[in-house]
C-alpha positions as a Markdown table, in Angstrom:
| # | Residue | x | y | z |
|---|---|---|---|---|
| 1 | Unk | 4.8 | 12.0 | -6.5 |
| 2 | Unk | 3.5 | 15.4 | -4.9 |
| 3 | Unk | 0.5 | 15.0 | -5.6 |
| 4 | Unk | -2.0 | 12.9 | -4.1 |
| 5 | Unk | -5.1 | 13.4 | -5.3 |
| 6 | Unk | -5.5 | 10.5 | -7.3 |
| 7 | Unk | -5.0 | 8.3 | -4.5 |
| 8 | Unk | -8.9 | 9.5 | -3.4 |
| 9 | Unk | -10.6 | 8.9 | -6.6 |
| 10 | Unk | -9.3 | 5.4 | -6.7 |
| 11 | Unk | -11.8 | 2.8 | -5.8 |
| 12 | Unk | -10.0 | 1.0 | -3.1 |
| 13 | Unk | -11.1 | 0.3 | 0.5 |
| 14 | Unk | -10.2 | 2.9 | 3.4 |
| 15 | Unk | -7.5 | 0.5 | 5.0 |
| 16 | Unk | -5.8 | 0.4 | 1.8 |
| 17 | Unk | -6.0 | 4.3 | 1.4 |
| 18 | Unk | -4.7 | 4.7 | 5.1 |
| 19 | Unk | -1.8 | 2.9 | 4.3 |
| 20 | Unk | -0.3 | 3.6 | 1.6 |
| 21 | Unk | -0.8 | 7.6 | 3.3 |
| 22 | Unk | 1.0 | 6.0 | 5.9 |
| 23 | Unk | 4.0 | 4.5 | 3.4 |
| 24 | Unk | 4.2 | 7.8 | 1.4 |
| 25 | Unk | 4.7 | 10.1 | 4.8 |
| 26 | Unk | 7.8 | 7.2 | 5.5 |
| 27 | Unk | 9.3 | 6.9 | 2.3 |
| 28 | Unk | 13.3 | 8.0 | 0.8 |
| 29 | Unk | 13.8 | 10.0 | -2.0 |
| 30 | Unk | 13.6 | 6.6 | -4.0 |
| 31 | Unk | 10.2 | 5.7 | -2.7 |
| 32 | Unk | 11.0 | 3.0 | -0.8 |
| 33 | Unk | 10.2 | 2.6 | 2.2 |
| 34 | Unk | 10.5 | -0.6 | 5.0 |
| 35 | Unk | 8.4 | -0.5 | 8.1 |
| 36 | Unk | 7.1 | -3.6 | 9.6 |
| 37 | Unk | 3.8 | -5.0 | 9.6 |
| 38 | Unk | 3.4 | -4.6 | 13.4 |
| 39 | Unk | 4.7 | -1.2 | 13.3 |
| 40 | Unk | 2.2 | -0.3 | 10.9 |
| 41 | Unk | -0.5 | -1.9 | 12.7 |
| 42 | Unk | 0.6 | -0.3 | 16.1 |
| 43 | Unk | 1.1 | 3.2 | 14.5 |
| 44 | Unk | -2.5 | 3.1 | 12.9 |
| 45 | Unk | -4.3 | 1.1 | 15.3 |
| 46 | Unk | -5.0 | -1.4 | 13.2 |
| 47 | Unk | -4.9 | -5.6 | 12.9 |
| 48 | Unk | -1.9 | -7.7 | 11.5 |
| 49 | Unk | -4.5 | -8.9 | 8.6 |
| 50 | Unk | -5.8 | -5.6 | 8.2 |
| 51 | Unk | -2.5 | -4.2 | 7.5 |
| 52 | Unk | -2.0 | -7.0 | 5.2 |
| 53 | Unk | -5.0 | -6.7 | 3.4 |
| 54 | Unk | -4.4 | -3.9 | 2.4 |
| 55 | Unk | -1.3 | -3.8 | 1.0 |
| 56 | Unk | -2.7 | -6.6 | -1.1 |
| 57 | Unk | -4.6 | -4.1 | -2.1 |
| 58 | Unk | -2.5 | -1.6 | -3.0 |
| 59 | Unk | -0.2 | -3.9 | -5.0 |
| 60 | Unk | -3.5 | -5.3 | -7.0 |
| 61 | Unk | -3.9 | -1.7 | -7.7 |
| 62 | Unk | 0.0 | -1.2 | -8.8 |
| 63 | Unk | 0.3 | 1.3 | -6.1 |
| 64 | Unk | 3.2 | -0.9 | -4.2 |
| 65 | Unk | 5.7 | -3.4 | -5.2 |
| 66 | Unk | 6.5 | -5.9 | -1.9 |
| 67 | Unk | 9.7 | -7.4 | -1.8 |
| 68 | Unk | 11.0 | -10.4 | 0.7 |
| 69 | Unk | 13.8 | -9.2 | 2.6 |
| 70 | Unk | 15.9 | -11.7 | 4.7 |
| 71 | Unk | 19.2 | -10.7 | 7.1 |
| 72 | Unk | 22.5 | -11.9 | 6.3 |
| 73 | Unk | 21.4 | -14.8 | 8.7 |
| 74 | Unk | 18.6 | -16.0 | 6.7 |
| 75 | Unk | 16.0 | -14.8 | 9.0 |
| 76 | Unk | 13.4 | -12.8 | 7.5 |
| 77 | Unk | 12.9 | -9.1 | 8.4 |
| 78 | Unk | 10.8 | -6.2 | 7.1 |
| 79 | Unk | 9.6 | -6.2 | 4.1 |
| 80 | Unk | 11.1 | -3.6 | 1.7 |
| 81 | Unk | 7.9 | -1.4 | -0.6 |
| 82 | Unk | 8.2 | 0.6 | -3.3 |
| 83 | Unk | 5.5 | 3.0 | -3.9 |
| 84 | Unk | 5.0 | 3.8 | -7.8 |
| 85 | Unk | 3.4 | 7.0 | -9.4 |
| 86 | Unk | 0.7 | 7.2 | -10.8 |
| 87 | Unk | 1.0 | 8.7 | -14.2 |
């Protein structure tokens, strides 16, 4: 995944292009990655639902995988997201 380009010739809005940038620059060697939505918001200077639209956007796209992450607790924390190649 060192290449980027096709993430510009995608058709998908600029909020979902910005994140997923932002996703890929935090992600482990296993492309996963788990920031919160408010961190994300803060960090791009962006709304809560602007930060969740567009990762609905990306996972329409298959660009992300979301998954639900709770602590031992129960209570639910960041979500975890897994970026996936395009081939």
């Amino acid at each position: 995944m060192g290449n980027l380009n096709f993430l510009y010739s995608r058709d998908l809005p600029h909020r979902a292009k910005l994140v997923y940038l932002y996703l890929y620059d935090r992600k482990n060697k296993d492309n996963v990655t788990w920031p919160g939505i408010n961190t994300i918001a803060r960090d791009l200077s962006l709304s809560r639902s602007t930060v969740k639209r567009a990762i609905r956007d990306l996972e329409q796209a298959d660009l992300v995988k979301k998954e639900a992450r709770c602590r031992t607790n129960g209570s639910a924390t960041s979500n975890l997201y897994t970026l996936i190649s395009e081939a």
